[in-house]
C-alpha positions as CSV (number, residue, x, y, z in Angstrom):
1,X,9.6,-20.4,-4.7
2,X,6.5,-20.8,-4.6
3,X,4.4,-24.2,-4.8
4,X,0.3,-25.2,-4.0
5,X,-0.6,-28.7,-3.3
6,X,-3.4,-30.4,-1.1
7,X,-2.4,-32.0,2.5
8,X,-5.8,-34.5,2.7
9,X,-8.7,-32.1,1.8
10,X,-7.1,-28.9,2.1
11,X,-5.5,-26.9,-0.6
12,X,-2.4,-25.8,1.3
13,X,-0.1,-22.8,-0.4
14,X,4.1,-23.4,0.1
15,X,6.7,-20.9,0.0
16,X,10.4,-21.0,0.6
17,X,11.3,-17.8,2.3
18,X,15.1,-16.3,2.6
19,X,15.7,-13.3,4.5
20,X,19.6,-12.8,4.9
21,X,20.3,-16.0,7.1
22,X,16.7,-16.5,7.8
23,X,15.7,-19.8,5.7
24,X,11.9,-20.8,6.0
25,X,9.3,-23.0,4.4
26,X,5.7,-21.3,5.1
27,X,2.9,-23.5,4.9
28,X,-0.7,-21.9,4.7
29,X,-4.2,-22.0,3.6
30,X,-4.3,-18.4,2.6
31,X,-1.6,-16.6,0.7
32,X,-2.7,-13.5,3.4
33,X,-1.4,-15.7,6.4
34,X,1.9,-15.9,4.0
35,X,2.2,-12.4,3.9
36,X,1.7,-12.3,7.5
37,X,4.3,-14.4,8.4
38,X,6.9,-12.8,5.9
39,X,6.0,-9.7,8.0
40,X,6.5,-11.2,11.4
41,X,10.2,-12.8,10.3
42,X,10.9,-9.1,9.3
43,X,10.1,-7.4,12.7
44,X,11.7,-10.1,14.7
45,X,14.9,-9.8,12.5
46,X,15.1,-6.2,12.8
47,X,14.8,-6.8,16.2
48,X,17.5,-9.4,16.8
49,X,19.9,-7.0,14.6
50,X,19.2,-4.7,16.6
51,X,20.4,-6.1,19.9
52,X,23.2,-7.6,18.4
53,X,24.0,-4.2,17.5
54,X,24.6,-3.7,21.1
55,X,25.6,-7.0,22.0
56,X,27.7,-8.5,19.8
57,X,29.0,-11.6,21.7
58,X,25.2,-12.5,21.5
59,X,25.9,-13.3,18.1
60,X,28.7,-15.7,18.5
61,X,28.1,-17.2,21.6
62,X,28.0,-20.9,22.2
63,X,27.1,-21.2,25.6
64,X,23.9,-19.5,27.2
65,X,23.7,-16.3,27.2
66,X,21.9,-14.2,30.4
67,X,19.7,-11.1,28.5
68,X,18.2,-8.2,30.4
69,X,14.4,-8.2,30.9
70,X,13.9,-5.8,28.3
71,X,15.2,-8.2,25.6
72,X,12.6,-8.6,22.8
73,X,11.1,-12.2,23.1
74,X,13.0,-13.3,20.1
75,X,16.1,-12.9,21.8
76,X,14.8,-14.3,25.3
77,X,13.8,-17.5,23.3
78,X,17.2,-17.5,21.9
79,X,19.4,-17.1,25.1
């Protein structure tokens, strides 16, 4: 859904955004930076599938989780 409204001088551009379980409101001046950030929530969920693939109690966990080094960021900011 998409909605456009001004935020004090600025015409500012609103989407809801739902990938799977990934549920975000993207503010921007630019519909590009949209697009950009739909791409960037792409990549870093491919990329936390992917570890999960291999680490399934990552998933679940309620308590911290240690991660190797190699993690991708999104998962390290996760842990």
């Amino acid at each position: 859904m998409k909605s456009e409204g001004a935020m004090g001088d600025v015409h500012m551009i609103r989407e809801r955004y739902r990938l799977k379980q990934t549920v975000v409101t993207i503010i921007s001046r630019s519909e590009k930076y949209v697009e950009v950030a739909k791409k960037a929530i792409i990549h870093h969920r491919r990329l936390l599938e992917e570890y999960i693939q291999k680490n399934p109690l990552f998933a679940f966990t309620l308590e911290p989780y240690e991660v190797n080094e190699d993690a991708p960021e999104i998962v390290k900011r996760m842990a």
